[in-house]
C-alpha positions as CSV (number, residue, x, y, z in Angstrom):
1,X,-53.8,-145.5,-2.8
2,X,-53.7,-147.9,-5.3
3,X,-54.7,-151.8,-4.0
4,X,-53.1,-154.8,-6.1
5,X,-55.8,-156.1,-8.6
6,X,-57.7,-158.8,-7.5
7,X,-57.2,-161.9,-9.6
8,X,-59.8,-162.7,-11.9
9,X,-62.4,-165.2,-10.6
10,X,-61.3,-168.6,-10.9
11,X,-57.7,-167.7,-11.5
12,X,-55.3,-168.3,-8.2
13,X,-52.1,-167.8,-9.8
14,X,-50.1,-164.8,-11.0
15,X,-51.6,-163.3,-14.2
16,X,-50.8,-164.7,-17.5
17,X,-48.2,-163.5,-19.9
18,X,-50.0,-161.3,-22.8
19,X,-46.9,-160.9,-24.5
20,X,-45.9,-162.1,-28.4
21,X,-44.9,-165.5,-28.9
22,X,-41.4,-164.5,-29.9
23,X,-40.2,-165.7,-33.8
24,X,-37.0,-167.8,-33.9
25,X,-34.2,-166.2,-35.5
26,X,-30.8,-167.8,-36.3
27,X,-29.6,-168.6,-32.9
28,X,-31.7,-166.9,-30.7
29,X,-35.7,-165.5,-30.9
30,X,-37.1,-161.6,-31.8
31,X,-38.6,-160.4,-28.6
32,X,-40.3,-157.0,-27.8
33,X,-36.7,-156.6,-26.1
34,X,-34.9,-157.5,-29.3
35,X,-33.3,-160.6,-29.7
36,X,-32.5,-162.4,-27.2
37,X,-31.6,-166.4,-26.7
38,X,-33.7,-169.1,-26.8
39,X,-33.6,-170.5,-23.9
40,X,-34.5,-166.9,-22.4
41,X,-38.0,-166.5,-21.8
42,X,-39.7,-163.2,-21.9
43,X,-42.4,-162.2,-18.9
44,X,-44.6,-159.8,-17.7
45,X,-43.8,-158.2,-14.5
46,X,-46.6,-159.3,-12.6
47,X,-46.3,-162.7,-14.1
48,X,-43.0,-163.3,-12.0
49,X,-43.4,-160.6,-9.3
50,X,-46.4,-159.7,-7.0
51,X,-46.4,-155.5,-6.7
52,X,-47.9,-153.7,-3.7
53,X,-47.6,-149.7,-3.0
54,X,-47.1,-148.4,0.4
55,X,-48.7,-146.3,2.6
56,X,-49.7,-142.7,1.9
57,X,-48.0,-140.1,3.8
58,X,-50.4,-137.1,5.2
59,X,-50.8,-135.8,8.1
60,X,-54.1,-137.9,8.9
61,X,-51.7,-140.6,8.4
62,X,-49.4,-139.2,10.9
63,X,-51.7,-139.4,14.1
64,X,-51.1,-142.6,16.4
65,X,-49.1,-143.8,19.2
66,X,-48.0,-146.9,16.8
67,X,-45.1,-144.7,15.0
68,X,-42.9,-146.9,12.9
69,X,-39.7,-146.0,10.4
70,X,-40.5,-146.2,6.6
71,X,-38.6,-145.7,3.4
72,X,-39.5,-143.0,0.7
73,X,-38.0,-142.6,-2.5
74,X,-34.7,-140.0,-1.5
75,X,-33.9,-143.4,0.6
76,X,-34.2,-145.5,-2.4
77,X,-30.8,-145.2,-4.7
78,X,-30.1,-147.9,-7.5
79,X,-28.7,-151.1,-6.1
80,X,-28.5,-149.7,-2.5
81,X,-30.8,-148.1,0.5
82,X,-29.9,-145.0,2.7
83,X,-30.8,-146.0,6.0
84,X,-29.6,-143.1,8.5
85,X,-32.5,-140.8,7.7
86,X,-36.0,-142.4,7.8
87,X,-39.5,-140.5,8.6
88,X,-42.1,-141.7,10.8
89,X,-45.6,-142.2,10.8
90,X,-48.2,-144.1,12.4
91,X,-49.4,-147.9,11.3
92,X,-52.0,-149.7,12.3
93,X,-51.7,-153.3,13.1
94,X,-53.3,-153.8,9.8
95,X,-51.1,-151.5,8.0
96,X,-47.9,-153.5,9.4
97,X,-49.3,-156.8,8.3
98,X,-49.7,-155.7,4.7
99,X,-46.7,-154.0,4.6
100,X,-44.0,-155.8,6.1
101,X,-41.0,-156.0,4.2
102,X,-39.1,-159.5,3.4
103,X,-35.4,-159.9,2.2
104,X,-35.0,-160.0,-1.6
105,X,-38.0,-157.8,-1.7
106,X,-37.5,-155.5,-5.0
107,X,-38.7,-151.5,-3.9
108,X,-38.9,-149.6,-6.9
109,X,-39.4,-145.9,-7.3
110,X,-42.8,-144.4,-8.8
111,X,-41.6,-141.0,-9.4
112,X,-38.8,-138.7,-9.8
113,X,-35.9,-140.8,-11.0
114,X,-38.7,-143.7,-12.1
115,X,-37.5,-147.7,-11.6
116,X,-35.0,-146.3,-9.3
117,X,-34.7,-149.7,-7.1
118,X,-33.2,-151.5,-4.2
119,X,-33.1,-154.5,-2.1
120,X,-34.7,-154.8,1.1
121,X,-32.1,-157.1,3.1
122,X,-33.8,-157.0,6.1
123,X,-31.7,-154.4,8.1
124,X,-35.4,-153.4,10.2
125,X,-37.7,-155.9,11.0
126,X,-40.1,-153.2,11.4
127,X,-39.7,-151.0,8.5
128,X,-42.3,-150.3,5.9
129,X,-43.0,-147.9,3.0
130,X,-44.8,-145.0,1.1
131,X,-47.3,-145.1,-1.6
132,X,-44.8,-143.8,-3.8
133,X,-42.7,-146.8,-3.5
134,X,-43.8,-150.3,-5.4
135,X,-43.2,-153.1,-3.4
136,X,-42.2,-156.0,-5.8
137,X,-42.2,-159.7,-4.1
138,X,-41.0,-162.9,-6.5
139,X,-43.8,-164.8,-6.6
140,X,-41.8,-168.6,-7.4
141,X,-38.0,-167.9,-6.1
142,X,-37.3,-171.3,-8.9
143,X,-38.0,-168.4,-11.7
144,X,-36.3,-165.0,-11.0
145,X,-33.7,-163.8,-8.9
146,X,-33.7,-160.8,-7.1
147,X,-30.5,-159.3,-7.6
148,X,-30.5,-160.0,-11.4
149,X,-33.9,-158.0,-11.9
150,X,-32.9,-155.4,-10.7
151,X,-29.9,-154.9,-13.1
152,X,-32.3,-156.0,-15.3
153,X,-34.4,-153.1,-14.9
154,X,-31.6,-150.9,-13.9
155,X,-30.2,-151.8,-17.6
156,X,-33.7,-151.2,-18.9
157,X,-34.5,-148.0,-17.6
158,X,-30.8,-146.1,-17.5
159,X,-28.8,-147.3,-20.0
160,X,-30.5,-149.3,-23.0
161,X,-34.2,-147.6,-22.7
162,X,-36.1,-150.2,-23.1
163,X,-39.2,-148.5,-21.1
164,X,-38.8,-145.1,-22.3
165,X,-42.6,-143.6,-22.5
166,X,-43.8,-146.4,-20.4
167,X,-44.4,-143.9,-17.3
168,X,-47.5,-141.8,-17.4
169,X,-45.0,-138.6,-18.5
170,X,-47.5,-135.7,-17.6
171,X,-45.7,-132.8,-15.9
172,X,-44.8,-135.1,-13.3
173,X,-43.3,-138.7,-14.7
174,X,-44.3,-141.4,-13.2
175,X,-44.2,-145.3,-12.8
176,X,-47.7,-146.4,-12.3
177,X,-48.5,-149.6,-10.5
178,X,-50.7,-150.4,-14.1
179,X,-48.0,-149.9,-15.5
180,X,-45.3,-151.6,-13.7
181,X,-47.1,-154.6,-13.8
182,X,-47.1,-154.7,-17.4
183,X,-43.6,-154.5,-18.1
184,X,-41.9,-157.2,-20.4
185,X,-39.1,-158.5,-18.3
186,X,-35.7,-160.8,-19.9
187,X,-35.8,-164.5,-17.9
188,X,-33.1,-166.0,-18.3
189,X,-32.5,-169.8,-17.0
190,X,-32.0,-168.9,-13.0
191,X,-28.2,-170.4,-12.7
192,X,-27.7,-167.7,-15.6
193,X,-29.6,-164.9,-13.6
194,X,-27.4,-166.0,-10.7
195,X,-24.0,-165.7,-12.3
196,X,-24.8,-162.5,-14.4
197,X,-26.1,-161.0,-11.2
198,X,-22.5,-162.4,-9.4
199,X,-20.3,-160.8,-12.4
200,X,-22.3,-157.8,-12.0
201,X,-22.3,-157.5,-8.5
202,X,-18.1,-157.8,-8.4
203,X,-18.0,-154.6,-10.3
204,X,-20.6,-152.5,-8.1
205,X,-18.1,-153.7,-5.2
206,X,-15.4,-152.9,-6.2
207,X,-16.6,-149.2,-7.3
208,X,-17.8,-149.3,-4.1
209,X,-14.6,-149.6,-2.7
210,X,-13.3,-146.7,-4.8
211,X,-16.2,-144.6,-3.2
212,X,-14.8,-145.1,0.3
213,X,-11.2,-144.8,-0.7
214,X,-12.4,-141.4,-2.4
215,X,-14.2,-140.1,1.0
216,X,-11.5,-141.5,3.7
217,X,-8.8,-139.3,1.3
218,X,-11.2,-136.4,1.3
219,X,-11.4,-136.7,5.1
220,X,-7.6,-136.8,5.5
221,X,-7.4,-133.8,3.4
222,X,-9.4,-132.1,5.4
223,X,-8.1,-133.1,8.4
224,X,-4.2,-132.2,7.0
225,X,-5.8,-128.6,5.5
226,X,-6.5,-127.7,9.2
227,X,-3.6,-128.9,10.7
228,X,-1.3,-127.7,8.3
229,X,-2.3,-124.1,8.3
230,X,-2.7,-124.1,12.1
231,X,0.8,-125.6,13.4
232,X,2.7,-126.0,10.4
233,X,5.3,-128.2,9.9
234,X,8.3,-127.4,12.7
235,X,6.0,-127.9,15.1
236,X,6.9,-124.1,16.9
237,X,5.1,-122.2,19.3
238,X,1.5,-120.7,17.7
239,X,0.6,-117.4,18.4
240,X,-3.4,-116.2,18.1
241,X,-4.3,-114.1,15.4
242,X,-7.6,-112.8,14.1
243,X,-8.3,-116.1,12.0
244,X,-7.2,-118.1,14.7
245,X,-4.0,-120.2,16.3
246,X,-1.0,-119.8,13.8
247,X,2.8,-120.6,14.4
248,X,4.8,-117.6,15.5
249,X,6.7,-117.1,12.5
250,X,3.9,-116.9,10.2
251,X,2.2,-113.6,9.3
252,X,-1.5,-112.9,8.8
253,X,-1.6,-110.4,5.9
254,X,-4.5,-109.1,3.5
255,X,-4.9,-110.4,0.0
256,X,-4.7,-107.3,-1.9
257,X,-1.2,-106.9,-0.1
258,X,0.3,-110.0,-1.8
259,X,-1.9,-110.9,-4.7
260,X,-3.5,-108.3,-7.5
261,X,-6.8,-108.8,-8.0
262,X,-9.5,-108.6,-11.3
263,X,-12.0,-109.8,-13.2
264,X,-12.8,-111.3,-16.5
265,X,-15.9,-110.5,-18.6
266,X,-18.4,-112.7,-20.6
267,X,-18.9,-111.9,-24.3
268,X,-22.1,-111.4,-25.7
269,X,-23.3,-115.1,-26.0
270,X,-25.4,-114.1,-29.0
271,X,-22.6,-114.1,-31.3
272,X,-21.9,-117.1,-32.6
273,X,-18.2,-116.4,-34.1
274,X,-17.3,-114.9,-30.1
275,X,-17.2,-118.6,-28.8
276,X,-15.6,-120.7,-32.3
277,X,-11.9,-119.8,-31.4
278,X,-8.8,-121.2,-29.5
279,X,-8.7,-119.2,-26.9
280,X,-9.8,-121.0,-23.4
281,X,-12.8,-119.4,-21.3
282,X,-13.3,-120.1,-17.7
283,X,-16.9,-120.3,-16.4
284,X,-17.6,-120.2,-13.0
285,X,-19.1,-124.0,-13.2
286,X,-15.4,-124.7,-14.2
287,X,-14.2,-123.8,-11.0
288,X,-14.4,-126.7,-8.7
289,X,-11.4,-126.9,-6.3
290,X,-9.6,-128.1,-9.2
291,X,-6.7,-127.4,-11.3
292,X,-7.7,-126.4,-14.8
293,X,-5.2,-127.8,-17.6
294,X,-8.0,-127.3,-20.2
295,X,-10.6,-125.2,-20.9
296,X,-14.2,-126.4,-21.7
297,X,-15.6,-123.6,-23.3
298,X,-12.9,-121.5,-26.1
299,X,-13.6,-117.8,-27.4
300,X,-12.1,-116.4,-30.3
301,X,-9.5,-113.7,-31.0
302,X,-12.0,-111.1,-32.2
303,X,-13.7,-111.4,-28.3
304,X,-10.6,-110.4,-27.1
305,X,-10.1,-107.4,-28.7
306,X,-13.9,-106.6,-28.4
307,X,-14.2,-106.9,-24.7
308,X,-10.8,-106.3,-24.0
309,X,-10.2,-109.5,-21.9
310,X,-6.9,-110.5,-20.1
311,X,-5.3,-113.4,-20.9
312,X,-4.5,-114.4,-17.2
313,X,-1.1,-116.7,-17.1
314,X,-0.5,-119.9,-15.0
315,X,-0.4,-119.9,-11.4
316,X,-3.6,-117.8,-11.1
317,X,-5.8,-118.4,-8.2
318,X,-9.5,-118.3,-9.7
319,X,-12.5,-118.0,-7.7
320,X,-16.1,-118.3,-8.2
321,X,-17.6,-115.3,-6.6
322,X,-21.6,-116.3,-7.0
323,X,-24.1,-118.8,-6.5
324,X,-26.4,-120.4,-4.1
325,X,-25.2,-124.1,-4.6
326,X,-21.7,-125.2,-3.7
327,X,-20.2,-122.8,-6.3
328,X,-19.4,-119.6,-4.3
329,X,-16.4,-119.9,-2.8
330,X,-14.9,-122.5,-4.7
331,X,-11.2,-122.0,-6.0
332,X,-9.2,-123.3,-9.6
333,X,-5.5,-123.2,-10.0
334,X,-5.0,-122.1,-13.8
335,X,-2.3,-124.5,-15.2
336,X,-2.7,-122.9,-18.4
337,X,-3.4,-119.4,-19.8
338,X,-7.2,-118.6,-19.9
339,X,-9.4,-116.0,-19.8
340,X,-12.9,-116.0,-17.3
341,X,-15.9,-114.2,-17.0
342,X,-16.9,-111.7,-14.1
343,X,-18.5,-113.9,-12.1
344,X,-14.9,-115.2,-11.3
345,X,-12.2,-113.2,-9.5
346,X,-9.1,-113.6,-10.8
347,X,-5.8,-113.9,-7.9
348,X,-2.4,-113.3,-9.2
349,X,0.0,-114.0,-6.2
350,X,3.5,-111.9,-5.7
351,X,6.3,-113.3,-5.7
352,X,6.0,-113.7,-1.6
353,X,3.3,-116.1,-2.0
354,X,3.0,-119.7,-3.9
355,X,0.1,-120.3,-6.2
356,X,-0.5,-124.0,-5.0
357,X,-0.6,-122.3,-1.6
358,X,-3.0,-120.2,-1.9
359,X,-5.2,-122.5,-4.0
360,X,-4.9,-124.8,-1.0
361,X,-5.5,-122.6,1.5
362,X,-8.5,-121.0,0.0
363,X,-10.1,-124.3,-0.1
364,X,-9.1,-124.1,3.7
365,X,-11.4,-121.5,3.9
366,X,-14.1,-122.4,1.7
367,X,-17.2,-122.5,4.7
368,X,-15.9,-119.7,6.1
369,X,-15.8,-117.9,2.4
370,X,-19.4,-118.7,1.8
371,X,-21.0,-118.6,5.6
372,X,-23.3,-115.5,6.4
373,X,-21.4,-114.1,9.4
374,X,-18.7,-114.2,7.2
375,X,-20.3,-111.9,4.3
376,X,-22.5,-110.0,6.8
377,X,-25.1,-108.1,4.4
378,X,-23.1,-109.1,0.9
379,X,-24.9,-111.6,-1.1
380,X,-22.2,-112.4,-2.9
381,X,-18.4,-112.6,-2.5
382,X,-16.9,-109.0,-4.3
383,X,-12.9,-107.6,-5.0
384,X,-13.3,-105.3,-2.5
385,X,-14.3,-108.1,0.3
386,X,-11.5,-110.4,-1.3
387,X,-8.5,-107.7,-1.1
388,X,-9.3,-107.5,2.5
389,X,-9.5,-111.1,3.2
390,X,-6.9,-112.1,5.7
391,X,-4.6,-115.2,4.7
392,X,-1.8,-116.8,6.2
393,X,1.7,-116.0,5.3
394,X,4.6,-118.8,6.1
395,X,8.2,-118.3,4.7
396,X,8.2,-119.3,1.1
397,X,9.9,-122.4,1.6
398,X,7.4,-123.9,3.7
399,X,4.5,-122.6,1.5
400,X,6.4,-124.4,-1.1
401,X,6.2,-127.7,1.6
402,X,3.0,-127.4,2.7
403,X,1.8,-127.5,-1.4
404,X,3.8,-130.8,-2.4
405,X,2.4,-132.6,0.7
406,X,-1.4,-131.6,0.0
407,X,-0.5,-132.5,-4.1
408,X,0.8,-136.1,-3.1
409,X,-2.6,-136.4,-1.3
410,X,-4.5,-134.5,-4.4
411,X,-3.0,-137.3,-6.5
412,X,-4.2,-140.1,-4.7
413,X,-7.7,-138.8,-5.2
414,X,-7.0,-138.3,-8.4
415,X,-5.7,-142.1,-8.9
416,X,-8.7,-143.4,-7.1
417,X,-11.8,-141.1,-8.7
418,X,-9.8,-142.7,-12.4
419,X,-10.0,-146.3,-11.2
420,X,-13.9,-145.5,-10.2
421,X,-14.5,-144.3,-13.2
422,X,-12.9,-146.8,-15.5
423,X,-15.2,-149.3,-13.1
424,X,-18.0,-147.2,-13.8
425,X,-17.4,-148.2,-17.6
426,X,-16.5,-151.9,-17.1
427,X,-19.8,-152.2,-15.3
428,X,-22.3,-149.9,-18.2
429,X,-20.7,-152.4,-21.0
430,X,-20.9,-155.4,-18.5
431,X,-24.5,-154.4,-18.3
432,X,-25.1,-153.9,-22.0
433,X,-23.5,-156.6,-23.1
434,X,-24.8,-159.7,-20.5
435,X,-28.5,-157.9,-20.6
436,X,-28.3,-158.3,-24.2
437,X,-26.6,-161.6,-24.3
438,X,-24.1,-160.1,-26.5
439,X,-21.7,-161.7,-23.7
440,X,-22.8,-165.3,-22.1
441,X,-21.3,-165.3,-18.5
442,X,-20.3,-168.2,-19.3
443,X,-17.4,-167.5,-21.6
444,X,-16.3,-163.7,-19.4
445,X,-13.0,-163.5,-17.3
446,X,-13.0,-160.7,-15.4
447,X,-9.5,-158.7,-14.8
448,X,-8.4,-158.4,-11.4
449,X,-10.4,-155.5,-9.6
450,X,-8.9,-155.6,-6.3
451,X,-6.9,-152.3,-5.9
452,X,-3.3,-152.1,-6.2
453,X,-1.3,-151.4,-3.1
């Protein structure tokens, strides 16, 4: 484990600043981080932060009756900590001492996704860390604020690149604690810090807010998905069927009684002029419990003819039929006319059955689509299994219900992941621009972020 470097004999403050005496230039000064105002200063890390790593995990490590919670890196995300899932291990009085966390301290990721960091607020007074964290304390809080630095250094690391090739890149890149230390970092005046970390911090709220917006509507649609295709919407009588309670009127039927069934095929990806046409591919990686009103990937005429592929219409039910991940299972309504590959089976409902319906019922049945007891022995989902899948089978007027209530919800989402993502934007050219002191924070007005009603 690496121990923080002893100072150097006769030296009881931070280290000095080894950096270039920056040249004045018009208005502001040319830095190693470009140029940047004069009344910014530009440090080393270690001259403004002290940096400790934490403990290593083995299974030595692990012995002891003195178990406490610590963070690794999964729990460290930028600007936040997950909390709900921390490891154990055993410190020694000694160990707790030295690694005690205080609020405002910066913990900043080694590996993996390197400078990942968050705050420590103090949500455990007994919480500590691995050796693959760096623990980074502000040595004088009159010269750096916490908050700031880390957009600092998320700006640096994720957006303008300022570090890139700093980590020792081997196989595995990393964020040494060498190399940490020596890190130029942009000081600006602390009021300045304080407001630009302020602005900042308004925007990662409110795309905060989005975030839970986005998972309560997912929960309600969930919650609907299971209600609606278990009592309906008269509220009748159910009846219990082989995929569970259903109201009385409705049938269970099998797929390949209402819907016909097929699949696409990929052309050879070797030929060049098969994918520089007009005519719009599906790929399985497409198909996201979506709606598809444009294709990502086009073919072209000739790939057609070649491989004789079916140009399926709107109101097709697609559906990944592979993959380990989250793929398998998942369902697309074609809003426009496509073709896929044959990884995707492709649902064409009768007349008796309505393609948002189906779409939405599918996505009903997504765990059950991909669990094992579902599948028995088939590693993958197959026409044969699909034609013999049971579904539900309401009146067509209340399919036709039933798909307008779970579209006013689908919108919603819709509306909300937007406004995140337009956030998500404000806040990257927030970052740029005040990191760069493009933008003072003294001249911005923000718009108003809280969401309409």
């Amino acid at each position: 484990m690496t121990q923080t470097k002893t100072p150097e004999r006769g030296h009881s403050g931070p280290p000095k600043s080894r950096l270039k005496k920056p040249a004045a230039i018009g208005d502001g000064v040319q830095t190693e981080l470009g140029c940047l105002p004069a009344d910014w200063r530009v440090d080393r890390f270690d001259s403004v932060f002290d940096v400790q790593q934490g403990r290593q995990v083995s299974k030595g490590n692990r012995v002891g009756d003195n178990q406490r919670p610590f963070l690794r890196t999964k729990n460290v995300f930028w600007n936040r900590l997950e909390l709900a899932d921390l490891d154990e291990m055993h410190f020694s009085e000694a160990d707790e001492s030295r690694l005690a966390l205080k609020p405002d301290d910066l913990l900043i990721c080694e590996g993996g996704d390197i400078g990942r960091t968050a705050i420590w607020h103090g949500a455990n007074s007994r919480c500590y860390y691995q050796n693959h964290l760096h623990r980074a304390r502000i040595r004088d809080p009159k010269t750096a604020d916490a908050q700031f630095v880390l957009f600092w250094l998320w700006y640096a690391f994720e957006f303008g690149r300022l570090y890139f090739g700093r980590g020792n890149v081997t196989t595995i890149p990393n964020l040494s604690q060498s190399k940490l230390r020596e890190l130029p970092l942009a000081i600006p005046p602390l009021p300045e810090q304080r407001k630009i970390a302020g602005v900042l911090e308004v925007v990662q709220r409110a795309i905060e807010q989005q975030e839970r917006l986005l998972q309560l509507t997912a929960e309600l649609k969930m919650t609907l998905l299971h209600q609606l295709f278990t009592q309906g919407l008269r509220g009748e009588p159910q009846k219990q069927t082989e995929i569970g309670p259903v109201p009385e009127s409705w049938e269970v039927v099998r797929l390949g009684e209402v819907c016909a069934l097929s699949t696409g095929t990929t052309p050879a990806t070797a030929r060049a002029d098969y994918y520089s046409g007009d005519v719009p591919f599906v790929k399985t990686t497409d198909i996201v419990n979506n709606r598809i009103t444009k294709a990502q990937t086009y073919i072209s005429d000739q790939a057609v003819i070649d491989y004789r592929l079916k140009l399926y219409p709107p109101g097709t039910v697609l559906m990944a039929m592979y993959g380990q991940g989250k793929t398998r299972g998942q369902v697309a309504l074609l809003e426009i006319s496509a073709t896929t590959t044959q990884n995707a089976a492709a649902i064409q409902p009768s007349s008796e059955i309505d393609p948002g319906f189906l779409w939405q019922y599918f996505m009903s049945r997504y765990e059950h689509l991909r669990s094992a007891g579902a599948l028995g022995h088939i590693s993958h989902l197959n026409l044969g299994y699909l034609r013999d899948f049971p579904i539900v089978k309401p009146p067509l007027l209340v399919q036709g219900e039933i798909a307008r209530i779970l579209v006013t919800i689908d919108k919603k989402a819709m509306m909300t992941q937007s406004r995140k993502l337009r956030l998500q934007d404000l806040f990257r050219t927030l970052l740029h621009k005040l990191m760069t002191a493009q933008l003072r924070v003294y001249d911005l007005e923000l718009p108003n972020l809280e969401p309409s009603s």
